[in-house]
Each structure stands twice: as structure tokens, then as C-alpha cells.
C-alpha positions in Angstrom: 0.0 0.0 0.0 2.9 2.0 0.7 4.3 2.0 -2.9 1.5 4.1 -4.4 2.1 7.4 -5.2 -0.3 9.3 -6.9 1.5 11.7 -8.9 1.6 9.1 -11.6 -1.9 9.4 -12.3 -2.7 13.0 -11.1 -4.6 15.3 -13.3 -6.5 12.0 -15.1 -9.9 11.3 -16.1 -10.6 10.0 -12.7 -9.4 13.2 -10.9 -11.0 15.5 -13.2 -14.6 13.9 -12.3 -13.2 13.8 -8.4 -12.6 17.5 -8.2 -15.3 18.7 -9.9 -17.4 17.2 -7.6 -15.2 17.8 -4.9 -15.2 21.7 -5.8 -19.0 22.1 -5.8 -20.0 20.4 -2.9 -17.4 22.7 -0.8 -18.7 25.8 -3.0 -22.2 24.6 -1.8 -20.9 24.0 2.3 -19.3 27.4 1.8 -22.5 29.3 1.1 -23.7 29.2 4.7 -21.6 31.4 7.3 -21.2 28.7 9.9 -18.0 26.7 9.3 -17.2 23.1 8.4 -14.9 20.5 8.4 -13.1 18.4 5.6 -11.6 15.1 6.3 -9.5 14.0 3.9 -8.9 10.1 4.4 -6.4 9.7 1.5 -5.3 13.2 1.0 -1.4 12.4 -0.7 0.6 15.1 -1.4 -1.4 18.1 -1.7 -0.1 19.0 -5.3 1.9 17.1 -8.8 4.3 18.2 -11.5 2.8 17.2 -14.5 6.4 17.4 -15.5 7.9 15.2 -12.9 9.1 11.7 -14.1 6.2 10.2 -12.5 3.8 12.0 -14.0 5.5 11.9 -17.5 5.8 7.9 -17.2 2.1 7.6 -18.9 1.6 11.2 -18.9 -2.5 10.1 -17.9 -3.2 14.3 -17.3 -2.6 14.4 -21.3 -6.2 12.3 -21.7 -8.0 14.3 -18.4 -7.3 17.9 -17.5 -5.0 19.0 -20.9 -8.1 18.0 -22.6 -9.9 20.7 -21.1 -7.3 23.3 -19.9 -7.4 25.5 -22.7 -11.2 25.7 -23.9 -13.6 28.6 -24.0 -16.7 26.6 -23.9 -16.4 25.0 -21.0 -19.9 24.3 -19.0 -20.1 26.5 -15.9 -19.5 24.7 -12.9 -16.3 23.0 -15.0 -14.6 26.3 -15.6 -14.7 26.9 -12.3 -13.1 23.8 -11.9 -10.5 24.5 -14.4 -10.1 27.9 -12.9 -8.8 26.1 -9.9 -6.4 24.4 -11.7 -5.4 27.8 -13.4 -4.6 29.3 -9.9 -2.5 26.7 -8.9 -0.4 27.5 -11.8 0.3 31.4 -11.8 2.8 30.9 -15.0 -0.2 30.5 -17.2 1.1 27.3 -18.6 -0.2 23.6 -17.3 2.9 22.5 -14.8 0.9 21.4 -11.5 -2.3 19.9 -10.3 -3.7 20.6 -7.4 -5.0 17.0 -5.1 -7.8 17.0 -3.2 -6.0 18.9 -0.2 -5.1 21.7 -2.7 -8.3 22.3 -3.9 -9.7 22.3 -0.3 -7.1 25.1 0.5 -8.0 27.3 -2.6 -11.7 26.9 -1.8 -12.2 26.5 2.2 -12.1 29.8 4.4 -10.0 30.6 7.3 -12.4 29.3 10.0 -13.2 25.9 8.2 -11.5 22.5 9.7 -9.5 20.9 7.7 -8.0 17.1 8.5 -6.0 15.4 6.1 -4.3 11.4 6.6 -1.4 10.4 4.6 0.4 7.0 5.2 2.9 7.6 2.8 6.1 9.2 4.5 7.3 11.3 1.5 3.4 12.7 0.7 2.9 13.0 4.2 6.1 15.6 4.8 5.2 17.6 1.5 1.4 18.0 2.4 2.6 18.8 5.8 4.9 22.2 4.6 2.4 22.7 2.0 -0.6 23.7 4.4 1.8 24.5 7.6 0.1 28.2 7.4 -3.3 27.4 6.8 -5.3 27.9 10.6 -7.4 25.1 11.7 -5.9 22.5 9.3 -4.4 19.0 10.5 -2.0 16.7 8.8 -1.6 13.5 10.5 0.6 10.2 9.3 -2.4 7.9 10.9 -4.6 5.8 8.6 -7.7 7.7 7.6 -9.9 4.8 8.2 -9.5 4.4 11.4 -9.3 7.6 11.8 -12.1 8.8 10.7 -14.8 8.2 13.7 -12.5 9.8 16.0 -13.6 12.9 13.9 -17.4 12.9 13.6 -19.7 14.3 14.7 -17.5 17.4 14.5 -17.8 20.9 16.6 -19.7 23.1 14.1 -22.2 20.0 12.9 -21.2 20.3 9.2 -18.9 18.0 8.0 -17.8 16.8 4.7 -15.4 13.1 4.2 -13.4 12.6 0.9 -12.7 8.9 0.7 -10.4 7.4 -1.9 -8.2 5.1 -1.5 -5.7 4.0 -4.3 -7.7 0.3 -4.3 -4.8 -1.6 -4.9 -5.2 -4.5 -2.2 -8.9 -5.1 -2.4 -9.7 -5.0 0.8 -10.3 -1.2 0.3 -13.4 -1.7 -1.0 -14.9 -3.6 2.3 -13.0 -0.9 4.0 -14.8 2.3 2.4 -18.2 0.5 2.6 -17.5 -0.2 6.4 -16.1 3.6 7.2 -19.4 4.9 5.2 -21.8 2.6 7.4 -19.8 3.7 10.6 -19.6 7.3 9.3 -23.2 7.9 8.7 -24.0 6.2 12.7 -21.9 8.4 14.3 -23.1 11.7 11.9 -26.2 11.0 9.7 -26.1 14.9 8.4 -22.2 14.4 7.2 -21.9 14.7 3.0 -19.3 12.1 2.4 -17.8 11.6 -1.1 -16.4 8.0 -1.8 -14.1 7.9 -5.2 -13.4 4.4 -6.8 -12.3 3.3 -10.2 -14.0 1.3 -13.0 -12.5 -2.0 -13.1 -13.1 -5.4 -14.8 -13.6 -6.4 -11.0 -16.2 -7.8 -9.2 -15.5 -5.6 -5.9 -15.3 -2.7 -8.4 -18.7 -3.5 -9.7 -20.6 -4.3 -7.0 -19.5 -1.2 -5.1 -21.9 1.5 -5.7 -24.8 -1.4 -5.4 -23.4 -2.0 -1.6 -22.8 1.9 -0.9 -26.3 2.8 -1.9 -27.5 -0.1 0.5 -25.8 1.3 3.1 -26.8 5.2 2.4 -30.7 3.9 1.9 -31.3 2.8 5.6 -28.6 6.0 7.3 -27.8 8.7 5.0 -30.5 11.8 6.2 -30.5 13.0 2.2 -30.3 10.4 0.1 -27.6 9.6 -1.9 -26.3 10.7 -5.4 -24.2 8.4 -8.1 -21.9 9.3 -10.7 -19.8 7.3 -13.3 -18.0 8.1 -15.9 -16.9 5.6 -18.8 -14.1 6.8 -20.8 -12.0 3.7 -22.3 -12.3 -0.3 -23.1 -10.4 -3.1 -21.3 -7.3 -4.1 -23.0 -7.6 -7.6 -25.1 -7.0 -9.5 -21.5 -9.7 -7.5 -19.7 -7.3 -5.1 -17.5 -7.2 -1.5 -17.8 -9.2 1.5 -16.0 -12.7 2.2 -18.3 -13.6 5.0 -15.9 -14.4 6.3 -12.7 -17.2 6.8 -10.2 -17.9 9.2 -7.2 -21.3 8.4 -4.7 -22.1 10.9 -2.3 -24.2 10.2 0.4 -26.4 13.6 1.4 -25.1 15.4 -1.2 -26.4 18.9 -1.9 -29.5 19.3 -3.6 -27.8 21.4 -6.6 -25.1 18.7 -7.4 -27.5 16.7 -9.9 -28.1 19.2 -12.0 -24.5 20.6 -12.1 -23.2 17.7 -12.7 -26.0 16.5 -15.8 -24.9 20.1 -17.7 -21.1 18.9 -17.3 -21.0 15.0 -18.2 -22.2 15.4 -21.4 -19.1 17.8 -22.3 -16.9 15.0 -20.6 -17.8 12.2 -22.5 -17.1 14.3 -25.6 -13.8 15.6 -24.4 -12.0 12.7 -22.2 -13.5 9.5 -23.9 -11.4 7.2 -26.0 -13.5 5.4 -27.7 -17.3 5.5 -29.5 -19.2 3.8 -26.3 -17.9 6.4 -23.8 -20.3 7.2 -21.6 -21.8 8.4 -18.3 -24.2 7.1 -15.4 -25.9 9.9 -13.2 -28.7 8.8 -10.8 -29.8 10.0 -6.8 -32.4 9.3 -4.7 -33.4 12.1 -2.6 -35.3 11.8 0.8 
């Protein structure tokens, strides 16, 4: 588990569909006055070189956020996406993306809680300088999951829980269901956000069916699922096809947002003619 490092795969399809999402819902938390907190189960580094060697090695930000960087007809709420991306490089020119924690700091205000958990000892020191100034913000070298009920219910009531795990030992996928169940007991309110990728897998599959299980007997406000299908299986069935984000009580604007965007998406990012998208809720 140690050996991941996301910086070969940052700025890809998958964290183009992760941030976006990620950017509204905190857009949408940040619209009321009272503060919140982020917790950040997987947060990595904070930021990637797109020029780095890991990031060159299958240069995966050339089919997800380069594919979009540069256009003028962008749908709304993915401009404002991309305009995140922009600030985090002031040059103009695409050199960095900004993670999950990165896009928390350019969108979260001063008196919002942010809690990040990185396992990884090289991410964990350079997420750890990156946000050293940033007030209420704690970066801890503890694993998320078990982490994460020590955190909810948190002070201010309002609470939102990234959850993405790189999935590269299965049991990840029994251990966001189980983190989801326990995180909607011990704070049925909190908007949690659970990433996971597309895979010829049955645990991959089977996923979102056990997540909305979970969220239809806990979560307050119902629960909303995204995929997003961008390439085939190679000829021996391996290969990421896509992505998927489900959010349990997500805000009641991110349907909508998110049906004017995936259309664009599939246009942009997918590889082949059967690219396609899956966008369904249930609200309560």
C-alpha cells in the first residue's frame, strides 16, 4: 500500500470527475456562514508536477485535465473547476495539479476545519509544509480509516469526508463500505464523497450497489451516483474504463450541475465511441 504514489496518475480522467465534484459540494458548504470541516482520508501530497518523471511515465493528465485546460466553452461549474487548476499554476502554462487537499485550500475559508491522513512518509512531509500556514488545518501520518470516527460528529455539525483510497489490495473496498456505514452512525447529516475506479472487477462493480444499500437505511438525504466511462479493457480485460464518485447527502444542486457537465466529458475525455456516463440520486 505504501508503494502508491499518486503523482503518476494526477490530473487524469478520474481526478477530473473527483474534483469537480469535490469543488461544488465545498462551493455549496461554503454558502452558509457557519464553518465546516473536511476530512481528507487519503489526501497524498497536496499538489503534482505534471512534468515530474512520475507523472511523465504515462503522462494520464494528457487524456484528463489538458483536454480541457485551454477551452472557451467550457460548462459553468467545469470552468470553475479548471479555474482552480489555473490558480494553482500562476505561470499560465499547465505545470501542477492541485490533489484534493489543494483544492480544499483554494476553496475552504479561514475558519473551516480541515484534517487530512497520509500514510505515505514522503506525501505526508510535503502536504505537511504545503498547508503548515493554513489555521485550523491538520495533517496526520495515521490511517484515515481508522481515523475517521474519532472525527465525527465534529464541533460546528457540518462536515464533509473525501474517501479514496488508491484500491490496490482489495480489501479497500470492504473498507470504504465499512467507514461509510460507521460514518453515517456516528453523523447521519455528514456529506461524504467516496471515489473508486472502473475496473473489470467484481468488488469494483458491486461497489456502488453496496454503498447505496448502506446510504438507503442511514444517510438523512439520500444519496447521489456518478460514473464516468471513458475507455475499453485491453484484449486480457485489465485496464481503467472510468471512474465513479457516490455521495451520500449530497447537496441538492449537485445533480443538476453535474448533468450540464458529463455530457461535455464524454465528448472531451472519452477514447472510444461507447464512452459514456451514469448519473442517478435518490433524494429523501
Amino acid at each position: 500500500m505504501l508503494a502508491y504514489r499518486h503523482a503518476f496518475h494526477a490530473g487524469n480522467h478520474a481526478d477530473v470527475l473527483k474534483h469537480l465534484v469535490l469543488a461544488q459540494v465545498l462551493r455549496y458548504m461554503g454558502e452558509k456562514d457557519k464553518a465546516y470541516t473536511l476530512v481528507d482520508t487519503h489526501a497524498g501530497a497536496g499538489g503534482y508536477s505534471v512534468e515530474s518523471r512520475y507523472a511523465q511515465k504515462n503522462a494520464e493528465y494528457g487524456t484528463g485535465i489538458a483536454k480541457l485546460y485551454d477551452r472557451k466553452d467550457l460548462p459553468a461549474p467545469l470552468a470553475a473547476y479548471v479555474d482552480l487548476v489555473r490558480q494553482f499554476n500562476p505561470d499560465g502554462q499547465l505545470r501542477q495539479y492541485p490533489g484534493s487537499p489543494a483544492v480544499a485550500h483554494l476553496l475552504m475559508r479561514e475558519h473551516d476545519r480541515l484534517r487530512c491522513y497520509e500514510l505515505h512518509p514522503t506525501d505526508h512531509r510535503i502536504l505537511a509544509s504545503y498547508l503548515e500556514s493554513r489555521p485550523n488545518t491538520q495533517v496526520s501520518d495515521r490511517d484515515g480509516f481508522a481515523s475517521l470516527k474519532g472525527e465525527l460528529p465534529p464541533p460546528s455539525r457540518r462536515a464533509v469526508v473525501l474517501m479514496d483510497p488508491p484500491y490496490e489490495i482489495k480489501t479497500d473496498y470492504a473498507k470504504v463500505l465499512a467507514a461509510l456505514r460507521e460514518g453515517l452512525q456516528k453523523f447521519a447529516e455528514g456529506v461524504f464523497l467516496i471515489w473508486y475506479p472502473q475496473l473489470q472487477l467484481l468488488e469494483s462493480s458491486q461497489l456502488a450497489q453496496r454503498l447505496k444499500a448502506t446510504a438507503d437505511t442511514s444517510a438523512k438525504k439520500g444519496w447521489l451516483h456518478v460514473r464516468l466511462t471513458v475507455a475499453q479493457a485491453d484484449e486480457r480485460g485489465y485496464g481503467m474504463l472510468g471512474s465513479g464518485m457516490f455521495i451520500a447527502n449530497p447537496p441538492y444542486t449537485l445533480h443538476d450541475e453535474l448533468q450540464e457537465c458529463l455530457p461535455y466529458l464524454v465528448e472531451r475525455l472519452g477514447q472510444y465511441d461507447g464512452a459514456n456516463f451514469v448519473l442517478e440520486q435518490k433524494a429523501v
